[in-house]
Backbone as JSON Lines, residues from 0, in Angstrom:
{"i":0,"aa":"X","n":[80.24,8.53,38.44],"ca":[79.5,7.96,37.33],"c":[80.18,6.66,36.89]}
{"i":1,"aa":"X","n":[79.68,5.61,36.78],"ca":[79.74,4.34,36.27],"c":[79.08,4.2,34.78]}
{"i":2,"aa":"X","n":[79.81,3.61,34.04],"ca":[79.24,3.42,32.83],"c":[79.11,2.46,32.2]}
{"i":3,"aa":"X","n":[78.07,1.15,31.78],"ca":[77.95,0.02,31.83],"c":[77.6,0.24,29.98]}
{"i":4,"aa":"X","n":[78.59,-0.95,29.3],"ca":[78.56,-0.82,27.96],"c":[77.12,-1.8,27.54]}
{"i":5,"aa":"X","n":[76.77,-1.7,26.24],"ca":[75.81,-2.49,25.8],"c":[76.1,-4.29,26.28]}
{"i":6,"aa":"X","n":[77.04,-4.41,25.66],"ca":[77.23,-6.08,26.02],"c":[77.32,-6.14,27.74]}
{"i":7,"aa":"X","n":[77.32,-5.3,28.25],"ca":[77.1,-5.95,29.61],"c":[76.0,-5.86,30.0]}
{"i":8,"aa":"X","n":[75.28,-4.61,29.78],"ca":[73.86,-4.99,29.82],"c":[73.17,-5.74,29.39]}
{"i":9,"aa":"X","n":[73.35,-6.13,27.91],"ca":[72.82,-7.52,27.37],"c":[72.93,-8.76,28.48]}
{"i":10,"aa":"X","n":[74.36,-9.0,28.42],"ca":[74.48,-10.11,29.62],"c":[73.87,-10.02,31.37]}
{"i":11,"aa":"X","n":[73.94,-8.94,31.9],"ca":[73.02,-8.58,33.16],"c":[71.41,-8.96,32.91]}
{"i":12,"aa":"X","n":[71.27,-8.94,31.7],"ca":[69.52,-8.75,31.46],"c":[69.37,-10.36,31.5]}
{"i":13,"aa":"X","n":[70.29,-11.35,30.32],"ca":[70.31,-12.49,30.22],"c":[70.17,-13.36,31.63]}
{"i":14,"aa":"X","n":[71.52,-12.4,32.35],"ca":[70.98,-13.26,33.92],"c":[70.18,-13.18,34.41]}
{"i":15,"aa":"X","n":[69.57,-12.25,34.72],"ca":[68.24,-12.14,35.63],"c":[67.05,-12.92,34.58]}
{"i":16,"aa":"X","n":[67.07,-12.56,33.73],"ca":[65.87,-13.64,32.91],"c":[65.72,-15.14,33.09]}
{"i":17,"aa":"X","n":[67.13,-15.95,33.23],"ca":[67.52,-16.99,33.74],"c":[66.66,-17.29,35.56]}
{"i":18,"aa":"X","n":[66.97,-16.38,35.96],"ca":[66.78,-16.65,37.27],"c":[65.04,-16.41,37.46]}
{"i":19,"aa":"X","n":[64.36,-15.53,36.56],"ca":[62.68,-15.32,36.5],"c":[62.4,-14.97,38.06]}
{"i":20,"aa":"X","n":[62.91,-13.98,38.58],"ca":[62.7,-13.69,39.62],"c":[62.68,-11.58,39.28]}
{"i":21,"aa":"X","n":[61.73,-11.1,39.29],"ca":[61.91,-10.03,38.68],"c":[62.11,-9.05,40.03]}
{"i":22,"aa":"X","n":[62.43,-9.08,41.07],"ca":[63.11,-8.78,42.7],"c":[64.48,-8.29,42.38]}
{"i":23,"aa":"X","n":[65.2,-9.39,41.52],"ca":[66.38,-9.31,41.74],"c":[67.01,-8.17,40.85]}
{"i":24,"aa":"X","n":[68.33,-8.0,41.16],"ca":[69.71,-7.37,40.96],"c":[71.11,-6.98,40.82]}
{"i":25,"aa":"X","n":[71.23,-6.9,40.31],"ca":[73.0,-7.46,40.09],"c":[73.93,-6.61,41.1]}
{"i":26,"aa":"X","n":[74.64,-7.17,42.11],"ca":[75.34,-6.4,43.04],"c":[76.5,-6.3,42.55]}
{"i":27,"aa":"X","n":[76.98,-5.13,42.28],"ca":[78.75,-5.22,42.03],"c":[79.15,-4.27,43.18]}
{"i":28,"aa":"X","n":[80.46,-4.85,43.9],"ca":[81.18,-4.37,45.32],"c":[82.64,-4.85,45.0]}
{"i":29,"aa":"X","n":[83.35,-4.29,45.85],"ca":[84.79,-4.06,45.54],"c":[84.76,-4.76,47.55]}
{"i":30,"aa":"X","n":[85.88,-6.04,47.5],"ca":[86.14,-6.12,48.79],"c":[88.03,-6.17,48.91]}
{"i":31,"aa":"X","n":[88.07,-6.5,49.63],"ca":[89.79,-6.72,50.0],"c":[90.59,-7.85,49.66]}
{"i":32,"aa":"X","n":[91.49,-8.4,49.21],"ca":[91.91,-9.55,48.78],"c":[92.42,-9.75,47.02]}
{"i":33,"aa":"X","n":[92.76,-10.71,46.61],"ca":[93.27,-10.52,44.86],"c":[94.83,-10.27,45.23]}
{"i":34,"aa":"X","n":[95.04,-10.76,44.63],"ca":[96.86,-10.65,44.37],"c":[96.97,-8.8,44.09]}
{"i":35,"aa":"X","n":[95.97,-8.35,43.75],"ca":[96.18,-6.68,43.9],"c":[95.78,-5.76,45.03]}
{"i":36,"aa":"X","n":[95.29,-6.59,45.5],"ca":[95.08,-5.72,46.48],"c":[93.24,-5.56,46.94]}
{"i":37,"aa":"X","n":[92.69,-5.35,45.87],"ca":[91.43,-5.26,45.96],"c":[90.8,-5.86,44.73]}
{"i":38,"aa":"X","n":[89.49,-6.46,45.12],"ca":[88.91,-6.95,44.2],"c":[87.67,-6.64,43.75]}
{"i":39,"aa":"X","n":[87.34,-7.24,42.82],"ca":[85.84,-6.73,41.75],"c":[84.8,-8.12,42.42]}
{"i":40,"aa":"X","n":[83.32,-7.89,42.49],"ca":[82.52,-9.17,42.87],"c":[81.09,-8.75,42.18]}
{"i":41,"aa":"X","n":[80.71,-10.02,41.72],"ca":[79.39,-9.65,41.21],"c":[78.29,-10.63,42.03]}
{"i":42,"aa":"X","n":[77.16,-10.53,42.17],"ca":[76.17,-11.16,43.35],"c":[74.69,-10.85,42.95]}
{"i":43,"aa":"X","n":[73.61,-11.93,42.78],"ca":[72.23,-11.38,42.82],"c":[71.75,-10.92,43.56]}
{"i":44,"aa":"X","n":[71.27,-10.15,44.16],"ca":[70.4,-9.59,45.54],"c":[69.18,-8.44,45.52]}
{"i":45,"aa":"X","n":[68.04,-9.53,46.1],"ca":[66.72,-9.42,46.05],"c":[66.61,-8.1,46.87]}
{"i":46,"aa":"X","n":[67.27,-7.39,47.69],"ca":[67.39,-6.37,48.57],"c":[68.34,-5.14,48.17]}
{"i":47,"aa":"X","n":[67.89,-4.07,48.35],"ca":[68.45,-2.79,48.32],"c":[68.63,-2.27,49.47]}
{"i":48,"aa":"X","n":[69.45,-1.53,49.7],"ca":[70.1,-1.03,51.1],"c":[70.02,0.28,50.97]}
{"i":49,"aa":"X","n":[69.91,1.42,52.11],"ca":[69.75,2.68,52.1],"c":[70.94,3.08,51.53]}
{"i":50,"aa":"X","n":[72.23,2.59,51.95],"ca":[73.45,3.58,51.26],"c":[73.99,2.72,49.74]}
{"i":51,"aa":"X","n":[73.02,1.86,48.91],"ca":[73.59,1.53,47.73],"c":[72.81,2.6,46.84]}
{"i":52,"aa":"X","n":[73.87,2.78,45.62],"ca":[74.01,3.65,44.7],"c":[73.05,2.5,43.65]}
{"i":53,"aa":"X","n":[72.26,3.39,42.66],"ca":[71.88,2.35,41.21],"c":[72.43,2.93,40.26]}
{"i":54,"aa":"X","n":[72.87,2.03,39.36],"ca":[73.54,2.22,38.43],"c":[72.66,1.64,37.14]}
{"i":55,"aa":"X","n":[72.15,2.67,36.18],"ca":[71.65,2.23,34.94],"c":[72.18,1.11,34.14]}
{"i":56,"aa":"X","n":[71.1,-0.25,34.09],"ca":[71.72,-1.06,33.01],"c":[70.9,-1.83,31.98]}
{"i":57,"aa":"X","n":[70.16,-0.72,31.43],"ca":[69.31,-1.09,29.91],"c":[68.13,-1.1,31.02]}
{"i":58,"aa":"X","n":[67.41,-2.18,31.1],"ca":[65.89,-2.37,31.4],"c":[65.65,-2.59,32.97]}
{"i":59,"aa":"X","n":[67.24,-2.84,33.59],"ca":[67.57,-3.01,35.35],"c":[68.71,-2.17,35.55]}
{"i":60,"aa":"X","n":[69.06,-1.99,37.08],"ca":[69.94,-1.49,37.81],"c":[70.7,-2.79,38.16]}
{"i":61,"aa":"X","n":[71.78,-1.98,38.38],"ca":[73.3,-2.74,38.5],"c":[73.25,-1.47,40.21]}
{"i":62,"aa":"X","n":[73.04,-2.51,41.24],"ca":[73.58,-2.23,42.86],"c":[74.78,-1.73,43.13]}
{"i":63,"aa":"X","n":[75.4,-0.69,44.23],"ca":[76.66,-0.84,44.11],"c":[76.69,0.17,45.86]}
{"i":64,"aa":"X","n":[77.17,-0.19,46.93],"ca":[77.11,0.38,48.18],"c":[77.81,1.43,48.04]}
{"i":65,"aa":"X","n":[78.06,2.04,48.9],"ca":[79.01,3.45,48.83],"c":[80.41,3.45,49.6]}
{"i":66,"aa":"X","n":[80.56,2.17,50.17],"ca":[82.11,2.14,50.46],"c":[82.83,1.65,48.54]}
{"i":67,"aa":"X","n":[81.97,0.98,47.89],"ca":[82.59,0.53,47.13],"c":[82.42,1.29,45.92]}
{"i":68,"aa":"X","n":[81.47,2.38,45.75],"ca":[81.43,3.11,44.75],"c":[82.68,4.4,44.79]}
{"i":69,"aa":"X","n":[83.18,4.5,45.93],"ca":[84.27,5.34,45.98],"c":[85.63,4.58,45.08]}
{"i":70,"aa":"X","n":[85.26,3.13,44.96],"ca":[86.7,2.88,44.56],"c":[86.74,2.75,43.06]}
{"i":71,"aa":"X","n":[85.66,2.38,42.62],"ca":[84.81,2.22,41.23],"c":[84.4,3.52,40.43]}
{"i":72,"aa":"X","n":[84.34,5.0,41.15],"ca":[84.22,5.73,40.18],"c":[84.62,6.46,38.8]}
{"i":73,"aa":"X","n":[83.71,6.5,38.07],"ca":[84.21,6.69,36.45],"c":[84.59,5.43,35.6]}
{"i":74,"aa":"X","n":[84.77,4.15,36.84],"ca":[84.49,2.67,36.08],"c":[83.94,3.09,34.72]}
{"i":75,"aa":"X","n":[83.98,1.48,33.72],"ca":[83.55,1.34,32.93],"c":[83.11,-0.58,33.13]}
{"i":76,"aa":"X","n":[81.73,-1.06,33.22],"ca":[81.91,-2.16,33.03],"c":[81.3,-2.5,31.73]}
{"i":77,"aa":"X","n":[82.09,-3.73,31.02],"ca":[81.75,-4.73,30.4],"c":[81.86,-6.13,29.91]}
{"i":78,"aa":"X","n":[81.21,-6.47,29.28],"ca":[81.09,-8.03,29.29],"c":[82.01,-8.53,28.0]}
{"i":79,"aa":"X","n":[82.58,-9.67,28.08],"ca":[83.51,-10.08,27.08],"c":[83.64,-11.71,27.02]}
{"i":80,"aa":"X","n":[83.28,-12.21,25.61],"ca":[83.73,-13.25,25.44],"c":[84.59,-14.15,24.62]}
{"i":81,"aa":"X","n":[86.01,-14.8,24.96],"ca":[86.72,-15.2,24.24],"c":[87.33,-16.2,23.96]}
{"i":82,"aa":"X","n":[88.34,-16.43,23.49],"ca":[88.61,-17.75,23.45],"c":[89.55,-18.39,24.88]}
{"i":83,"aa":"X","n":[89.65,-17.69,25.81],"ca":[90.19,-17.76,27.09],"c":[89.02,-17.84,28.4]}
{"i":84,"aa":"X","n":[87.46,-17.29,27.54],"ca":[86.03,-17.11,28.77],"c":[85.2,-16.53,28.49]}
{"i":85,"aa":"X","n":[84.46,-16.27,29.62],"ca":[83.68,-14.63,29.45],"c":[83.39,-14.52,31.08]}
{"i":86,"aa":"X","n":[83.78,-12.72,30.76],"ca":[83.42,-12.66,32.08],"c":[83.06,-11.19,32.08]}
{"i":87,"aa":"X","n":[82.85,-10.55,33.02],"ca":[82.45,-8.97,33.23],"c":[84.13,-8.77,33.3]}
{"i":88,"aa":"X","n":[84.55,-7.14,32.65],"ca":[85.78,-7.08,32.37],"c":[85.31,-5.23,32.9]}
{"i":89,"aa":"X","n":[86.12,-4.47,34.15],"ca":[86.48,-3.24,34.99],"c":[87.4,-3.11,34.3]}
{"i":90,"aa":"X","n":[86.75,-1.63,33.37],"ca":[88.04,-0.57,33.13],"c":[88.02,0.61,34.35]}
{"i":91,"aa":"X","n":[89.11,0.38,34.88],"ca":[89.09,1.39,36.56],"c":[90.05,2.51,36.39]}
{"i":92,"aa":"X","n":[89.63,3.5,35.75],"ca":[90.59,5.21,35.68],"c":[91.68,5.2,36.94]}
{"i":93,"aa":"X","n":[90.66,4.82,38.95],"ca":[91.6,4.92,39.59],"c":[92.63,3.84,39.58]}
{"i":94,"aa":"X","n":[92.34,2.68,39.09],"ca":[93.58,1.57,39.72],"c":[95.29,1.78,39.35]}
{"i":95,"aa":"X","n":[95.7,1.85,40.28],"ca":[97.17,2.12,39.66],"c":[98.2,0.91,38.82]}
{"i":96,"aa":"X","n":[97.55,-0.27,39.9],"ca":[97.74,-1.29,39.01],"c":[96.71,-2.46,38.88]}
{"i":97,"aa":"X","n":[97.04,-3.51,37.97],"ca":[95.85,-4.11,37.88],"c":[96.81,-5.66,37.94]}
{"i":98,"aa":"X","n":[95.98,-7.14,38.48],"ca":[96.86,-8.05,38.37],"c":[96.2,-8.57,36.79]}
{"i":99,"aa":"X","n":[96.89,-9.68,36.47],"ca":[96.92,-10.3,35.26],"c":[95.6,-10.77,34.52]}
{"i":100,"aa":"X","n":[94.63,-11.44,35.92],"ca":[93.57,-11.69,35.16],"c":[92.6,-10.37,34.79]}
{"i":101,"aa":"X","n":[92.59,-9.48,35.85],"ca":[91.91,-8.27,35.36],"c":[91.22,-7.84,36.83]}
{"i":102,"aa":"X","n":[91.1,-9.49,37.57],"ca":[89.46,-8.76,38.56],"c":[90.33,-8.58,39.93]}
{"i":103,"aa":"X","n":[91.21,-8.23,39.78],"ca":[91.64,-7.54,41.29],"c":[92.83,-6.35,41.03]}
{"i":104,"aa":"X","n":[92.6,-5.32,41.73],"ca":[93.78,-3.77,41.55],"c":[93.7,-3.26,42.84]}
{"i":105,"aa":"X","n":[94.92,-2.53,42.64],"ca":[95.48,-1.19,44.05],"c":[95.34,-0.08,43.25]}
{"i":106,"aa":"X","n":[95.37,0.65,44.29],"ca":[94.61,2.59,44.09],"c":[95.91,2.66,45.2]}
């Protein structure tokens, strides 16, 4: 289970409205690389794949494949903005550690 807070859904909804393409979807995947080891990625994509998972997010789905939902489970995503950015911000139960900016960890 993934659990996507209000402000990120707000902001997921904001993007796709931007883009007026009502196809699309927000891909989040975990690939290899980041000073931790592994990293967080977010991506629009007009296509769904037999082994991606959907993940509830207000009025759309948030994509997510199944190599990468193994590393993401019980996640928490949300959106944050401050006086340093904004960006989508992974609270990850498994990561053992996390590097500094936030979007890359080891399990």
């Amino acid at each position: 289970m993934i659990t996507v807070t209000d402000s990120a859904k707000d902001k997921i909804k904001d993007i796709l409205a931007e883009e007026n393409d009502p196809n699309l979807k927000l891909r989040m995947f975990v690939q290899g690389g980041g000073c931790a080891g592994f990293s967080y990625g977010f991506t629009l994509d007009d296509e769904q794949n037999e082994d991606d998972f959907e993940i509830e997010a207000g009025s759309t789905m948030i994509l997510v494949d199944a190599m990468s939902a193994q590393y993401i489970q019980g996640a928490t995503v949300d959106y944050e903005e401050t006086i340093m950015g904004s960006n989508f911000k992974i609270q990850n139960p498994q990561a053992v550690s996390t590097c500094g900016c936030g979007s890359s960890f080891s399990i």
